[in-house]
SEMAR-769087 format. One record per residue (C-alpha): residue in one letter; x, y, z. Coordinates in steps of 0.05 Angstrom, whole numbers, plus 5000, padded with zeros to 4 digits. Example, Ala and Ser with C-alpha at 12.3 -4.5 7.8 and 13.67 -1.06 7.14 Angstrom:
REM SEMAR-769087
<pt code="A" u="5246" v="4910" w="5156"/>
<pt code="S" u="5273" v="4979" w="5143"/>
REM end
This chain:
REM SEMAR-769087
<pt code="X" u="8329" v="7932" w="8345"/>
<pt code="X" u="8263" v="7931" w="8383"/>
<pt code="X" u="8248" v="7865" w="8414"/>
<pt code="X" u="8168" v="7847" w="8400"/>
<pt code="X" u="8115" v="7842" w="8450"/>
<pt code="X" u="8100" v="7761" w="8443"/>
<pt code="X" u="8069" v="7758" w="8512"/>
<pt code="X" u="8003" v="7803" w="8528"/>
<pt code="X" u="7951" v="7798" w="8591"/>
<pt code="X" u="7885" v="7842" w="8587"/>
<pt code="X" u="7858" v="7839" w="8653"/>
<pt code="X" u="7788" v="7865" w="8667"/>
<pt code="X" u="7760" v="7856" w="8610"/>
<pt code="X" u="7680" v="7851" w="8582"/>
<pt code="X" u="7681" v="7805" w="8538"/>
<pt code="X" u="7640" v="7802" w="8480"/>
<pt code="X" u="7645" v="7730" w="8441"/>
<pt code="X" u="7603" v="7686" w="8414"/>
<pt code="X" u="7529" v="7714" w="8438"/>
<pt code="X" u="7542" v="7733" w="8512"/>
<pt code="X" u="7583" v="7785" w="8546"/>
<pt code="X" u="7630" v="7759" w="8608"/>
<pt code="X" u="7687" v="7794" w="8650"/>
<pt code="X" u="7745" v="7770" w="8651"/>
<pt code="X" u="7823" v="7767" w="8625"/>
<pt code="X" u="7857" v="7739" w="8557"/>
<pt code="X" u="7923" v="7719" w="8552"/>
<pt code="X" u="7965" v="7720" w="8482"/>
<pt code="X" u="8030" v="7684" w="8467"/>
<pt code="X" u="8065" v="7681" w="8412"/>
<pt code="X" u="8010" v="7717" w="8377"/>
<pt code="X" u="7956" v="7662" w="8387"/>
<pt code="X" u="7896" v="7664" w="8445"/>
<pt code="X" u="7932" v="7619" w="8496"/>
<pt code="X" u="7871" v="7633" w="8542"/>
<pt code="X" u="7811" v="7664" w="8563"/>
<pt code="X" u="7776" v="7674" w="8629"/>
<pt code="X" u="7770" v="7686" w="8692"/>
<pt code="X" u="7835" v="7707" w="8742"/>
<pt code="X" u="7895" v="7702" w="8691"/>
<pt code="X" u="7935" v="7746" w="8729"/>
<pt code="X" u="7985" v="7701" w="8753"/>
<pt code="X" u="8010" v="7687" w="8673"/>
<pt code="X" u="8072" v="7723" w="8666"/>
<pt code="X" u="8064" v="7775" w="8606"/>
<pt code="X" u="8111" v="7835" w="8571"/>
<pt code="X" u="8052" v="7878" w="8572"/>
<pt code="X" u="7988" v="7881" w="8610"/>
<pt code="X" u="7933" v="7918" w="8583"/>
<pt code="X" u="7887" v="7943" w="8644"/>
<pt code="X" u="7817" v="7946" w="8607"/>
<pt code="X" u="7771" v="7952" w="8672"/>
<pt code="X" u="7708" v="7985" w="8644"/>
<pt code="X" u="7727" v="7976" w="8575"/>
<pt code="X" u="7701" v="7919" w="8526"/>
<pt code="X" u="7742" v="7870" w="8487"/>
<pt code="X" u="7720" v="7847" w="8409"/>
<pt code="X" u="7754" v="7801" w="8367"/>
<pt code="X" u="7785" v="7849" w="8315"/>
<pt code="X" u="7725" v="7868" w="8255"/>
<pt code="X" u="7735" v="7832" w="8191"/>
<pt code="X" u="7716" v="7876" w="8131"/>
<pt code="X" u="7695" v="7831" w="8069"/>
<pt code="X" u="7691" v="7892" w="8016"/>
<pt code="X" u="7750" v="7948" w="8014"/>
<pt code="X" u="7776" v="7978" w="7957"/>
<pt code="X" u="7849" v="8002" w="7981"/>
<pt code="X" u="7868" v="8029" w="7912"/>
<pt code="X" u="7938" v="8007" w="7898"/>
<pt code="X" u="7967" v="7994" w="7857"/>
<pt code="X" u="7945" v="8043" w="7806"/>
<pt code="X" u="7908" v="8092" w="7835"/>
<pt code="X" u="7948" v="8108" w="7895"/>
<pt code="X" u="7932" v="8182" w="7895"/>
<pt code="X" u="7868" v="8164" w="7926"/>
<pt code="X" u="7894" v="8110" w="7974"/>
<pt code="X" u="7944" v="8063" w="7990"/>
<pt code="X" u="7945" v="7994" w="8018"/>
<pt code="X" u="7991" v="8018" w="8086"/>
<pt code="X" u="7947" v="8092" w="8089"/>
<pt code="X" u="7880" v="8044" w="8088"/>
<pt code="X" u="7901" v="7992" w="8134"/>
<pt code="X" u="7927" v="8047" w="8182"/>
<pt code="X" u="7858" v="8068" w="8181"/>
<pt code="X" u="7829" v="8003" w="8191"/>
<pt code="X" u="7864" v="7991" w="8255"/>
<pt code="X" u="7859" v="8052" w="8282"/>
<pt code="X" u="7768" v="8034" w="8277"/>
<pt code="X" u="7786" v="7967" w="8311"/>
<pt code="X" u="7782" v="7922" w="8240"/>
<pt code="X" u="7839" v="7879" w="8249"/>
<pt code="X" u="7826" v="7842" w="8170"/>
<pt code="X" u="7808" v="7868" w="8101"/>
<pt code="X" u="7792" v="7833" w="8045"/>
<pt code="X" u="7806" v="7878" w="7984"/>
<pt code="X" u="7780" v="7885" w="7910"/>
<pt code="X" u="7803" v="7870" w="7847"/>
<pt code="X" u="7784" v="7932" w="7807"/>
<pt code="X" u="7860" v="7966" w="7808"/>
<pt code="X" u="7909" v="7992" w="7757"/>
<pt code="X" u="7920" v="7934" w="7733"/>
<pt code="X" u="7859" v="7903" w="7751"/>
<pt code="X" u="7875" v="7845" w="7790"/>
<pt code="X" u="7841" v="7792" w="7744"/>
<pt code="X" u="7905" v="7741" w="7737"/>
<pt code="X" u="7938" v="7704" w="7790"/>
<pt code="X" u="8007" v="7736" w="7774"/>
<pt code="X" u="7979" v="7804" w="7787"/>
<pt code="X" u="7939" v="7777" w="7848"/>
<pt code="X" u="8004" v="7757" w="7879"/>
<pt code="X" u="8034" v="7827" w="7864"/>
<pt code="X" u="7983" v="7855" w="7913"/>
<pt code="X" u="7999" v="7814" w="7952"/>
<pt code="X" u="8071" v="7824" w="7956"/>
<pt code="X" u="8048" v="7896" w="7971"/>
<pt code="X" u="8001" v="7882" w="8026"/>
<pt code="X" u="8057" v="7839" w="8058"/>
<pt code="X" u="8108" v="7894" w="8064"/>
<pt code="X" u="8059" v="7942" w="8085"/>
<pt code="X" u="7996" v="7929" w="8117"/>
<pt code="X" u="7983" v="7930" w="8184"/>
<pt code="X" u="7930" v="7896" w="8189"/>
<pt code="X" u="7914" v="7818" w="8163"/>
<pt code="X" u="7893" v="7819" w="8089"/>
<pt code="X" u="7863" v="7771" w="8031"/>
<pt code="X" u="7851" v="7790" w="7954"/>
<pt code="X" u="7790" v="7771" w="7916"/>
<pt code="X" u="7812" v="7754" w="7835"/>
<pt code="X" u="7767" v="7780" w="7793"/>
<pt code="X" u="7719" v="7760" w="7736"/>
<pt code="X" u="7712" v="7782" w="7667"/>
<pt code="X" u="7678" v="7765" w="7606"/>
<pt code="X" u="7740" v="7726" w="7582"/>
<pt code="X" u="7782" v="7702" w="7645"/>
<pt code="X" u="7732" v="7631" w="7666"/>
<pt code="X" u="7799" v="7590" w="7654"/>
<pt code="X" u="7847" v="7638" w="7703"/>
<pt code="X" u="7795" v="7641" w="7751"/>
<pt code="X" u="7790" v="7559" w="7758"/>
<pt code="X" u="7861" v="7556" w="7767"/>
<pt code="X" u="7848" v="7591" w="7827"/>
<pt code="X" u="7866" v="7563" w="7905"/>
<pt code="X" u="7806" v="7566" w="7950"/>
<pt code="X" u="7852" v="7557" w="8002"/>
<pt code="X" u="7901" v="7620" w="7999"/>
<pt code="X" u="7850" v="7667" w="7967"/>
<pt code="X" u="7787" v="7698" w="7997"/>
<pt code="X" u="7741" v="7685" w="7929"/>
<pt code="X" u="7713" v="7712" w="7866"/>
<pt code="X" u="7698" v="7784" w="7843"/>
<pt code="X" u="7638" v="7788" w="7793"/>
<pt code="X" u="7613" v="7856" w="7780"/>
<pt code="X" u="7544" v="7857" w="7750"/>
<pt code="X" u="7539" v="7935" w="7757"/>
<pt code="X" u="7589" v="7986" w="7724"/>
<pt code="X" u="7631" v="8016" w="7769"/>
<pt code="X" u="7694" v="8048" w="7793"/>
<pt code="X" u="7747" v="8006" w="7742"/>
<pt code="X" u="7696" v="7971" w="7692"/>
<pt code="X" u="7699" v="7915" w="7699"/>
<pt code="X" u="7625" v="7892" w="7680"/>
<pt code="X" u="7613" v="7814" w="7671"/>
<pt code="X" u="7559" v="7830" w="7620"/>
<pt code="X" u="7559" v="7761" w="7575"/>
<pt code="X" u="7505" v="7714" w="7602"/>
<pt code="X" u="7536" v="7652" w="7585"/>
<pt code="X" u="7599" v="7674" w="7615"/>
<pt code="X" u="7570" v="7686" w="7682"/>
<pt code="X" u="7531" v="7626" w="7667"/>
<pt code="X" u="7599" v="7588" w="7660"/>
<pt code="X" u="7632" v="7628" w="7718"/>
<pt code="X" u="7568" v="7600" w="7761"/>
<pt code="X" u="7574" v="7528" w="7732"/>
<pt code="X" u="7634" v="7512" w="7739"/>
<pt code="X" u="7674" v="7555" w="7804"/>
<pt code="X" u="7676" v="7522" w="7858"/>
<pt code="X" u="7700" v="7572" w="7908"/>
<pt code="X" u="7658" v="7631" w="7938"/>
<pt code="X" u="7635" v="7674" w="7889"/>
<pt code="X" u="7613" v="7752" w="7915"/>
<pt code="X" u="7578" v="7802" w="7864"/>
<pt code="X" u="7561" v="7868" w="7860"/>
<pt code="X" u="7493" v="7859" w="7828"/>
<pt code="X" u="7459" v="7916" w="7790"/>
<pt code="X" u="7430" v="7906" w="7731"/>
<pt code="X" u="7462" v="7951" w="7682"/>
<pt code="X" u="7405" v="7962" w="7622"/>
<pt code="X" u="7364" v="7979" w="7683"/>
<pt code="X" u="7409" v="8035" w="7704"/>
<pt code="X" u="7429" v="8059" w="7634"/>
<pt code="X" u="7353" v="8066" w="7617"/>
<pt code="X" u="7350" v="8109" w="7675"/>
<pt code="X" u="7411" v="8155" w="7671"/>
<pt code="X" u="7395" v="8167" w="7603"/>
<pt code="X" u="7323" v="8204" w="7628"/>
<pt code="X" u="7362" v="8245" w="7670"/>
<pt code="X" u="7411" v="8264" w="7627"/>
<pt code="X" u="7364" v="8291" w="7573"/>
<pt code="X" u="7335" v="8330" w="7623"/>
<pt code="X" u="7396" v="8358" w="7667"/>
<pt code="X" u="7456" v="8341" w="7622"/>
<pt code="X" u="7524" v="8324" w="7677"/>
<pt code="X" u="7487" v="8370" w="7727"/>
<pt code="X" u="7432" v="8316" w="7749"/>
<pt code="X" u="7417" v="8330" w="7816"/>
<pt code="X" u="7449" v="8275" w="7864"/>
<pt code="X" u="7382" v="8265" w="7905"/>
<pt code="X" u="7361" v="8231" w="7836"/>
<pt code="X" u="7422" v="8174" w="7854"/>
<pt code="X" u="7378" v="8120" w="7879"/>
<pt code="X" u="7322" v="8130" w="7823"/>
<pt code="X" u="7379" v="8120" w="7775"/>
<pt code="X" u="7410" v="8074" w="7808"/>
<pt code="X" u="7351" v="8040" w="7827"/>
<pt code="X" u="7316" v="7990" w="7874"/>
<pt code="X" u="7291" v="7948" w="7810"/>
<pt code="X" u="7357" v="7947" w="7787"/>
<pt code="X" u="7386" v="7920" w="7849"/>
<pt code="X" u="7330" v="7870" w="7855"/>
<pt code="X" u="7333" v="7844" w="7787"/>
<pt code="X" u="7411" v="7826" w="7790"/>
<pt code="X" u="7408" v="7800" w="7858"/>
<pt code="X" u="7353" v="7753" w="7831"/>
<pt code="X" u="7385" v="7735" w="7775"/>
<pt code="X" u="7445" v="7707" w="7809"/>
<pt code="X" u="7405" v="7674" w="7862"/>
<pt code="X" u="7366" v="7636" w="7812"/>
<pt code="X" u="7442" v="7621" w="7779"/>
<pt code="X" u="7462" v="7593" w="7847"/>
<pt code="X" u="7403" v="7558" w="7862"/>
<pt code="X" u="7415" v="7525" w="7799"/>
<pt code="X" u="7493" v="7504" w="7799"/>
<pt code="X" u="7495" v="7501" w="7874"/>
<pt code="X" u="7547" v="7553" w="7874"/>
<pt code="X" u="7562" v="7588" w="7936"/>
<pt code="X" u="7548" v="7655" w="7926"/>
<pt code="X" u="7556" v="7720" w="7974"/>
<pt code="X" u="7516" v="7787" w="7950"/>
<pt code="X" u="7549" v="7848" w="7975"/>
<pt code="X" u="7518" v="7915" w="7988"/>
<pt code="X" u="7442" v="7902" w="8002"/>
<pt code="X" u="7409" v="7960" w="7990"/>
<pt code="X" u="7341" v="7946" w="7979"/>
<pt code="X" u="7285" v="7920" w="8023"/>
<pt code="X" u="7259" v="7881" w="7962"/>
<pt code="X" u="7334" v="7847" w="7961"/>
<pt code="X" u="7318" v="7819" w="8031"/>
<pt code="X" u="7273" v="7771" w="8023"/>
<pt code="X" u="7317" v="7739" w="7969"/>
<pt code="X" u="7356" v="7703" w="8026"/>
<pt code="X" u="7346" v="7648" w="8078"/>
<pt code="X" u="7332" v="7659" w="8155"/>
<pt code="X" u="7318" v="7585" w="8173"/>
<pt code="X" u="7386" v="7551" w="8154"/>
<pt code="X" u="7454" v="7557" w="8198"/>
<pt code="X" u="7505" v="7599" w="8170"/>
<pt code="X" u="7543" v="7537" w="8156"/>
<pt code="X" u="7486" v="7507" w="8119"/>
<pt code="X" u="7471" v="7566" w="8078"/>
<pt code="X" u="7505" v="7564" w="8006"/>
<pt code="X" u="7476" v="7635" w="7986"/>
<pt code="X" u="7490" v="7696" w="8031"/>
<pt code="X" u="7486" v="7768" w="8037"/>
<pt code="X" u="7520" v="7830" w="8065"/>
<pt code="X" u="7506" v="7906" w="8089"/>
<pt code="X" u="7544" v="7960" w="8090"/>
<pt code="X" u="7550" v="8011" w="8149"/>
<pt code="X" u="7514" v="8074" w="8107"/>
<pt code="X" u="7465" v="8031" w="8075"/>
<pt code="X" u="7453" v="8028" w="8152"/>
<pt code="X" u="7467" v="8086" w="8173"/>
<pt code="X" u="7444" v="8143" w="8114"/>
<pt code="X" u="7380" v="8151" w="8073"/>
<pt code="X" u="7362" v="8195" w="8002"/>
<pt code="X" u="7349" v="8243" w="8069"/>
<pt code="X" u="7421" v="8263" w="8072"/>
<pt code="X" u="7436" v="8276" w="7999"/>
<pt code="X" u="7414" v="8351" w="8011"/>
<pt code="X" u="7465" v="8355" w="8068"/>
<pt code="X" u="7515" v="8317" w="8038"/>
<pt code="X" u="7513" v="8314" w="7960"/>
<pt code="X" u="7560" v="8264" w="7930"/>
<pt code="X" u="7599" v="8253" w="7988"/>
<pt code="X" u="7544" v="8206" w="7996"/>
<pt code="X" u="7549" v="8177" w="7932"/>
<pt code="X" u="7552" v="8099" w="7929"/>
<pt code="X" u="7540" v="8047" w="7880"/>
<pt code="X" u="7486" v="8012" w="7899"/>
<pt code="X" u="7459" v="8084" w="7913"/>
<pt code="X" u="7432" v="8101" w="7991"/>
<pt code="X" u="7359" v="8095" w="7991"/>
<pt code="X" u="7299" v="8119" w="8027"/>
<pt code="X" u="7291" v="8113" w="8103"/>
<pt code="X" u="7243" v="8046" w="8085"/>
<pt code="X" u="7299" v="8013" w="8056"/>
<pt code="X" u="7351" v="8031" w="8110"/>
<pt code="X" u="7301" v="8003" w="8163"/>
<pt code="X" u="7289" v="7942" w="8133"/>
<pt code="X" u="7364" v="7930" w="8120"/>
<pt code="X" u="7380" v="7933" w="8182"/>
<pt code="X" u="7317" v="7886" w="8197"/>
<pt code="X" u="7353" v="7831" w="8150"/>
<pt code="X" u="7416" v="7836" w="8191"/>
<pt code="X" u="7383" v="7823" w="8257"/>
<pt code="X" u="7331" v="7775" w="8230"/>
<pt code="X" u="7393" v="7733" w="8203"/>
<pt code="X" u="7374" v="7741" w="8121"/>
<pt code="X" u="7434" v="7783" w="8122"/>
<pt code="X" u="7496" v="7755" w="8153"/>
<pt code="X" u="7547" v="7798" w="8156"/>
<pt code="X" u="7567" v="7872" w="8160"/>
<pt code="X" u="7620" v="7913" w="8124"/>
<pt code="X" u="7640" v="7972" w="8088"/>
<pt code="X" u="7659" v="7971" w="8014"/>
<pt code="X" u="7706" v="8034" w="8037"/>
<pt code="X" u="7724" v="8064" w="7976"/>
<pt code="X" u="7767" v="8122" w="7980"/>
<pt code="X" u="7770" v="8178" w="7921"/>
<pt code="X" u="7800" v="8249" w="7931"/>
<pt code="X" u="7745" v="8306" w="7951"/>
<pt code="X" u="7770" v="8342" w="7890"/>
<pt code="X" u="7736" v="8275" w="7845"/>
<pt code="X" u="7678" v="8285" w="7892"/>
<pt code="X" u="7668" v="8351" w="7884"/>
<pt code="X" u="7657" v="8346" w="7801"/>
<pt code="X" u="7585" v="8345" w="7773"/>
<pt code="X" u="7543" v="8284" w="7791"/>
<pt code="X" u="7568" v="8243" w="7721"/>
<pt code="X" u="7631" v="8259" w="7730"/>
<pt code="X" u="7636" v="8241" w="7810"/>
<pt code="X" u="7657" v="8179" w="7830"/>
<pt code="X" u="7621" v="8138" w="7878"/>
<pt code="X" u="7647" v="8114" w="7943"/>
<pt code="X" u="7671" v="8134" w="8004"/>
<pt code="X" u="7720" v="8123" w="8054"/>
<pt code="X" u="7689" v="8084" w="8121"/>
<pt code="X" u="7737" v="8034" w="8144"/>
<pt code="X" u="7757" v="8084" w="8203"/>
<pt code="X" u="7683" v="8087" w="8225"/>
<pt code="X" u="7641" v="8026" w="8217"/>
<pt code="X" u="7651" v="7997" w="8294"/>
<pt code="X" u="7640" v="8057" w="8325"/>
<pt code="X" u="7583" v="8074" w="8280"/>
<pt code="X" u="7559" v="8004" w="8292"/>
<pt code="X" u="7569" v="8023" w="8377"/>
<pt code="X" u="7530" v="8091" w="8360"/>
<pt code="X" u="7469" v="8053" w="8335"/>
<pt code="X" u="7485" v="8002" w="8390"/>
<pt code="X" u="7472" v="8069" w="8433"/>
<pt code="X" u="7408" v="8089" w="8389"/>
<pt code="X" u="7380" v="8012" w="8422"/>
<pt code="X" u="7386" v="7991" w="8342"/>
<pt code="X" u="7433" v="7930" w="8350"/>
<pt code="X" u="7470" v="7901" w="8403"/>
<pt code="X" u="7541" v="7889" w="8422"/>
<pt code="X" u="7529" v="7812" w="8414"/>
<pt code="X" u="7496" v="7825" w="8340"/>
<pt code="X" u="7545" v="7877" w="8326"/>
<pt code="X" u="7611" v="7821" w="8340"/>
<pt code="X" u="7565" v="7771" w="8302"/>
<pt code="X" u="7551" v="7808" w="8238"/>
<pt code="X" u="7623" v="7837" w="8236"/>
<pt code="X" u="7664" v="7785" w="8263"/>
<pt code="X" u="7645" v="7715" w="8276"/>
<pt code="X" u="7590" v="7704" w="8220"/>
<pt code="X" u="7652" v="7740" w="8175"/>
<pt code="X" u="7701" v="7679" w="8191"/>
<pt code="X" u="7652" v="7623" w="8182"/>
<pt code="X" u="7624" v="7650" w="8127"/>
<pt code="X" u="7695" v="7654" w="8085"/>
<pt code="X" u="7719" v="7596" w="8121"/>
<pt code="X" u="7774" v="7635" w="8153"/>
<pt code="X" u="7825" v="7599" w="8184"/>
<pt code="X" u="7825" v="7611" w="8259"/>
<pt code="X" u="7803" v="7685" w="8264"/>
<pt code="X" u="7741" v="7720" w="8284"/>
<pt code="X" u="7726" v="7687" w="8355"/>
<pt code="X" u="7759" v="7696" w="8430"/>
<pt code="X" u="7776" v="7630" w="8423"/>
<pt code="X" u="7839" v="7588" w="8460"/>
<pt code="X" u="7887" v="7573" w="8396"/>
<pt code="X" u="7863" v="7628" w="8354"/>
<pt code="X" u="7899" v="7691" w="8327"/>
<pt code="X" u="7891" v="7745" w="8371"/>
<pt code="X" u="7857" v="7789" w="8331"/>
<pt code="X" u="7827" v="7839" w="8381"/>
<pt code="X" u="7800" v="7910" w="8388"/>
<pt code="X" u="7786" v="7942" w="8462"/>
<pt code="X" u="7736" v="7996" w="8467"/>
<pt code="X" u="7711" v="8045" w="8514"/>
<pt code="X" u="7634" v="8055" w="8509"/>
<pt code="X" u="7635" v="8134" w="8532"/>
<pt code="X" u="7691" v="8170" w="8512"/>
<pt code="X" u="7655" v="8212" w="8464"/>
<pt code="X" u="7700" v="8237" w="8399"/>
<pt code="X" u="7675" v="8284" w="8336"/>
<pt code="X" u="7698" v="8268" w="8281"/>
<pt code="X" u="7737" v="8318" w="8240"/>
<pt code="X" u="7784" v="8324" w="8173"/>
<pt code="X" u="7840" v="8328" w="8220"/>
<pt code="X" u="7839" v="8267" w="8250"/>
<pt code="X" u="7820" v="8222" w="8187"/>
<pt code="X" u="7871" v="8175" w="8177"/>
<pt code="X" u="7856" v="8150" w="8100"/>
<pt code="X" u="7891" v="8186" w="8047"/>
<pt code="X" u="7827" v="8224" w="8016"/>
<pt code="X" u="7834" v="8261" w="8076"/>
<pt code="X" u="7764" v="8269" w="8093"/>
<pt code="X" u="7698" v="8222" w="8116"/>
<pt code="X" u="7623" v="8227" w="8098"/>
<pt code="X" u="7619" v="8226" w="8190"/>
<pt code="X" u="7655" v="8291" w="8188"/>
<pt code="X" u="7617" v="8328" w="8238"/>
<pt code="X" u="7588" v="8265" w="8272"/>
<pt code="X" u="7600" v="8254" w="8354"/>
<pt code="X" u="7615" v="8186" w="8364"/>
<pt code="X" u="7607" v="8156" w="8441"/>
<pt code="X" u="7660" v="8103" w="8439"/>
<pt code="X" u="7722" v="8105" w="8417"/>
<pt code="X" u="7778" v="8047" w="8407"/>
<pt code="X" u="7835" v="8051" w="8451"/>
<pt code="X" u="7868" v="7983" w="8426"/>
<pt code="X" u="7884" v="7949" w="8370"/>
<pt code="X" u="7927" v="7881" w="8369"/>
<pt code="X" u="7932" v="7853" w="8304"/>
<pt code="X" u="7953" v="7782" w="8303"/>
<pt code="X" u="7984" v="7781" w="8370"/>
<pt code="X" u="8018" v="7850" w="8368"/>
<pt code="X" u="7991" v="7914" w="8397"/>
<pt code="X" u="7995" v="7959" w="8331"/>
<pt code="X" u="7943" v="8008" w="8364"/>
<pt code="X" u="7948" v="8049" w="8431"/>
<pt code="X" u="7917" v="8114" w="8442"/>
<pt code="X" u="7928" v="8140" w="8377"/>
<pt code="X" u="7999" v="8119" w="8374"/>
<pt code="X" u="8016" v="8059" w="8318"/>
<pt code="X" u="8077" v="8004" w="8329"/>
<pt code="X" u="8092" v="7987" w="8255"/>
<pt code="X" u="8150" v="7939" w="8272"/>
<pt code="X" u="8100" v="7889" w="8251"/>
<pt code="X" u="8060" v="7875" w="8197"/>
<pt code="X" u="7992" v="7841" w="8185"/>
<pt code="X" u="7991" v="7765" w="8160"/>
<pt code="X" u="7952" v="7737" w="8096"/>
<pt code="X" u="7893" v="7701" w="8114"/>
<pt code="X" u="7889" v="7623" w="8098"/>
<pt code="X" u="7823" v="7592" w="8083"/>
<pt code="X" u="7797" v="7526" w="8112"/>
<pt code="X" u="7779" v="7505" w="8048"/>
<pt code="X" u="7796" v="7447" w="7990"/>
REM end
């Protein structure tokens, strides 16, 4: 039986934490941070990791995944996506609820759980989700052992639209966890399709995504909630900006901590425009839809302004056959989770963002923001949740070396600079050069909630 790492030294290290970068060494026992700083190389350690030139994150925490099982495991599974995820330095998912069965009771929440426990390798929570009829399951709900509240206000993959105003009136009243929401407004959209369907029948051309699937429905949702939050002082977290409208929706001024209503972006809402459609067709296609350049720009503008607080994914795997169907019969998503830091270091290499924003945005602002317990910082008495990286060591990306289950990735093609070279997952080294340990498996994350 193979005795586990429990005692790791990374020498020579940069160190990005917590708005500065410093050299130096971090030393993990018993899978917690024991220390960090300068000159640790006199701690006694079953492994040292020599990262001299290399730089040291804590491991990314995605907020939005969609991992697909149970129920629709042809497209992905919980161990194929969390592979993935480590392999793209994010060390923590937090997963949706929209499954076969959708996960909208706390007995089938638990099943996934079960799941993730006996397979992920990397640290996982569950968000329950909403429906029209579920208010009393959902306030029987832990804040403390569950990552929040689902609440889709836009149809799509799974439906499960929360389209009754005094439910989501109720859900807004009277939740007192964090509540995240997919907010399109669905008349909006249906209005639109419907034009575009008289005119091109299933054969609508996918550049016409984001005029379907449109800015003024993404504004109008995203306000509505706002105002609902506003209103009930609920805390509420709005995934998948796309808009530049959406932006100015949220608060600059206030601390994270302060802030009761937040927002996220998503790595091709940062990285793609209606540009790309020609190249890449549905491949591309997301709901909220990729927008023009404008909207891209200003995105990422939120994020490093501080109106947007945290990036993520929303990797949502489906098989290229699905893709490859006419635009109303092609799902939307993508898989990403492989990609997002070192897309994130390509733009850092573009002079877009910086390493300090990019840990920020992806890890720390993720933790304080869910109330993680423990996770997301370099920090003395924390999990060590960490991802090294080497800054030129230049990849392409290909179908052959996609880890998720769908087998391909909307980067095909793309060089990438940087490349992770280590993944340690709640104090064990799960990721080395391409090779995986599996002899240990991810933890589920507790909240510092009541």
């Amino acid at each position: 039986m193979k005795v586990m790492t429990k005692r790791i030294l990374i020498t020579d290290a940069n160190i990005v934490n917590e708005g500065k970068i410093t050299r130096g060494d971090v030393y993990i026992q018993d899978g917690m941070i024991f220390s960090a700083g300068a000159d640790l190389k006199n701690f006694e350690a079953d492994l040292t990791i020599e990262a001299k030139g290399k730089y040291l994150f804590p491991g990314l925490i995605d907020d939005q995944v969609h991992f697909r099982e149970p129920g629709l495991t042809h497209k992905a599974e919980i161990y194929t996506e969390a592979k993935a995820a480590v392999a793209g330095g994010v060390t923590t998912f937090m997963e949706m609820p929209n499954t076969v069965p959708q996960a909208t009771t706390l007995e089938l929440l638990e099943d996934k759980y079960k799941i993730a426990s006996e397979k992920s390798l990397a640290n996982y929570s569950f968000y329950l989700g909403a429906t029209n009829d579920n208010l009393e399951e959902l306030l029987k709900a832990d804040p403390s052992t569950i990552c929040g509240i689902k609440v889709f206000q836009g149809s799509s993959t799974g439906n499960m639209l929360v389209d009754n105003p005094a439910t989501l009136e109720g859900i807004f009243e009277k939740c007192h966890m964090l509540i995240a929401t997919h907010s399109e407004n669905d008349s909006i959209i249906k209005t639109n399709f419907d034009k575009y369907y008289k005119e091109y029948g299933d054969d609508i051309p996918v550049k016409f995504h984001p005029k379907i699937r449109s800015a003024e429905a993404c504004y109008d949702a995203s306000k509505r909630v706002v105002d609902l939050a506003r209103k009930h002082g609920t805390k509420l977290h709005i995934l998948h900006i796309s808009t530049a409208k959406e932006v100015s929706l949220f608060d600059n001024t206030l601390p994270l901590e302060e802030k009761r209503i937040t927002a996220e972006a998503c790595v091709h809402h940062l990285w793609f425009s209606e540009e790309d459609y020609e190249d890449k067709g549905t491949l591309i296609k997301w709901n909220p839809a990729v927008k023009t350049a404008d909207d891209r720009d200003a995105i990422l503008q939120g994020v490093l302004d501080g109106n947007i607080d945290v990036i993520a994914t929303d990797h949502a795997p489906h098989t290229l056959e699905e893709k490859s169907k006419p635009y109303t019969q092609a799902p939307s998503g993508g898989p990403l989770v492989q990609h997002s830091l070192v897309a994130l270091l390509e733009m850092y290499h573009q002079g877009k963002i910086t390493l300090e924003q990019i840990v920020e945005k992806a890890c720390h602002n993720v933790a304080i923001l869910f109330e993680i317990d423990k996770r997301g910082f370099i920090r003395p008495g924390y999990h060590a949740d960490l991802v090294l990286v080497d800054l030129d060591d230049p990849w392409e990306v290909s179908r052959e070396n996609v880890l998720s289950k769908c087998g391909w990735s909307p980067f095909e093609g793309q060089t990438f600079q940087s490349k992770v070279s280590h993944t340690i997952v709640s104090g064990h080294l799960v990721y080395e050069n391409g090779k995986f340990d599996e002899s240990q498996k991810g933890q589920r994350l507790k909240f510092s909630r009541k």
